[in-house]
N, C-alpha and C positions, 0 to 999 in steps of 0.2 A: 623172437616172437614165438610164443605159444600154440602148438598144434589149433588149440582150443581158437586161440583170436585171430589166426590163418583163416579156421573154417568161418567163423564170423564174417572175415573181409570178403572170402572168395562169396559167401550167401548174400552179404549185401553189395558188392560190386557187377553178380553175376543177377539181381533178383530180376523176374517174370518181365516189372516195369522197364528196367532199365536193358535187358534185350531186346524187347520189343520195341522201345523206341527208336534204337540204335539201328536195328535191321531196317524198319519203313523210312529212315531218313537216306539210310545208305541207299535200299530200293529206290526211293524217290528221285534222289541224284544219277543212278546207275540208268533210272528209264528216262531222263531227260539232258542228255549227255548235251544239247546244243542249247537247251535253255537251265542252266544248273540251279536259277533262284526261282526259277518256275518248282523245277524238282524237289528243293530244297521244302518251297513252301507247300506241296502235297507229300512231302515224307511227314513235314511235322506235322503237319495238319491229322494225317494217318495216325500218328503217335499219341496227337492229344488225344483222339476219340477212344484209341482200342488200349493208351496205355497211362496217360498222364490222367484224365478225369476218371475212369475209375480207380485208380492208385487213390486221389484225391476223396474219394469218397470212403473207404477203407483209411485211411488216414482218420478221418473226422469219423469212422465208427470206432477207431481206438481210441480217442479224445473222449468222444461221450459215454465210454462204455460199454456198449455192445461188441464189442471186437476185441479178444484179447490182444491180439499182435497184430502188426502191417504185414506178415504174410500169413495171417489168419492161421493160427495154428491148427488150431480145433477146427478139425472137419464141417461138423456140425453146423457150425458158421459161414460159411463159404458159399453157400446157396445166397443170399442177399445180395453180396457181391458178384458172385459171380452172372447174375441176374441184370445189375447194375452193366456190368460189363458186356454183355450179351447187347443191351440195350442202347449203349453206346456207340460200341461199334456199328449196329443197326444204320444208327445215325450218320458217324462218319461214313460207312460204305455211300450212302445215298449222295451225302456232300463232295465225296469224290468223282463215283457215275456224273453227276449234273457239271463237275469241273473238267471231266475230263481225262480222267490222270489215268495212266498207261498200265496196261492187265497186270504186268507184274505186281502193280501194289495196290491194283484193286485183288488180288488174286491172294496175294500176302494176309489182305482185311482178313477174306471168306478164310482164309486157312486157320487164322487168330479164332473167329465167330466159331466154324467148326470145333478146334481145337476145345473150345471152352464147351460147347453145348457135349464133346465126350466126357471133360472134366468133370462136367456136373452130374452127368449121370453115375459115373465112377466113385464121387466122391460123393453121392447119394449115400454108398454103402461101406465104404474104404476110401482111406487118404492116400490118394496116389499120389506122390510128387510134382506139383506143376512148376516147379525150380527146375526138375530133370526133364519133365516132358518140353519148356519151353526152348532149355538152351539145345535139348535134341533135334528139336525144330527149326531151330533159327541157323543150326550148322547144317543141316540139309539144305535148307534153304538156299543159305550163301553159296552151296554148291551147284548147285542146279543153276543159279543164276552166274556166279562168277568162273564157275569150271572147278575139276579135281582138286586143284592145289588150295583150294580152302578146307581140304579135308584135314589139312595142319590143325585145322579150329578144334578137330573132333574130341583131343584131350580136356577142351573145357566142361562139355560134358558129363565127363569123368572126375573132375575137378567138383562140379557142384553138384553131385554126387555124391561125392565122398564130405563136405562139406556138410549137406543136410545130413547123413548119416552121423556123422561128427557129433551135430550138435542135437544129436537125439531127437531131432523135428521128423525123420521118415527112416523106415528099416531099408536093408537091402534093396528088399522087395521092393515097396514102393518105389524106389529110387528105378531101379531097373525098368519095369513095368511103365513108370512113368515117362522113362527116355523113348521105349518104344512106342508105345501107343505116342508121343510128340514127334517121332521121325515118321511115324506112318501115317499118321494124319496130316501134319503141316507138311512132309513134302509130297503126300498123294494129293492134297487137295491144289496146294499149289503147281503142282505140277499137270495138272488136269485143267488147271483155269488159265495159266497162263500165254 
């Protein structure tokens, strides 16, 4: 396999969507250790708002043409979406408060919300990587909640990093920039709310 179709897999096995939903399902079950389909059913629920319906909508804007790519290459773009997603999660947080479900993954929401309202202002002016800000977030995360030894995870990071740089989607720079401002946000915020 090709350096080239490596960075491919790792960017789409590793993208925004698919960490984020993985993390609020694992949260979900982690904070309902005695009810697991209770858990179960507020991770996805968490997942559809803040990762599956706006994915979905970015989908159908590279279908009709407004969106060059499903992770929005072009800066420029990214405001709609990420507007979309903002707006989403809005939604989920509120359907979760009124069910109930446990700070960690209401805490998880606001750190996503935050996350994206930095994004946006950032990528107002430069494309920071949210492929390095998210998975840098989601490895803090895991640790904070699970303990040290998910610090193992931290090479992913690094991984889709080097992946968006690969594939000429973000420079160093971005990539870097992006990991930090996602470990500093997602695990300040959640670690503040939880």
């Amino acid at each position: 396999m090709t350096s080239q179709r490596i960075a491919r897999a790792l960017t789409e096995i590793f993208a925004p969507a698919v960490l984020v939903s993985v993390l609020l399902v694992l949260l979900g079950l982690h904070s309902e250790p005695d009810r697991p389909a209770r858990g179960l059913v507020l991770g996805v629920l968490a997942a559809l708002f803040e990762s599956v319906l706006p994915f979905l909508y970015i989908l159908r804007g590279v279908r009709n043409g407004s969106l060059t790519d499903h992770h929005v290459g072009d800066h420029k773009q990214r405001r709609g979406p990420l507007l979309v997603g903002l707006g989403s999660i809005a939604v989920g947080f509120a359907v979760l408060l009124w069910l109930g479900a446990h700070r960690d993954l209401i805490a998880a929401v606001v750190a996503g919300g935050v996350g994206l309202i930095v994004a946006m202002a950032v990528n107002h002016w430069w494309k920071m990587s949210i492929h390095a800000a998210v998975a840098a977030g989601s490895v803090v995360i895991l640790m904070l909640v699970y303990g040290w030894l998910l610090a193992v995870t931290a090479p992913l990071v690094a991984a889709v990093g080097w992946s968006r740089v690969r594939l000429k989607d973000h420079t160093v720079s971005q990539v870097v920039v992006g990991a930090v401002v996602g470990a500093i946000v997602a695990g300040g915020v959640f670690a503040a709310l939880r």
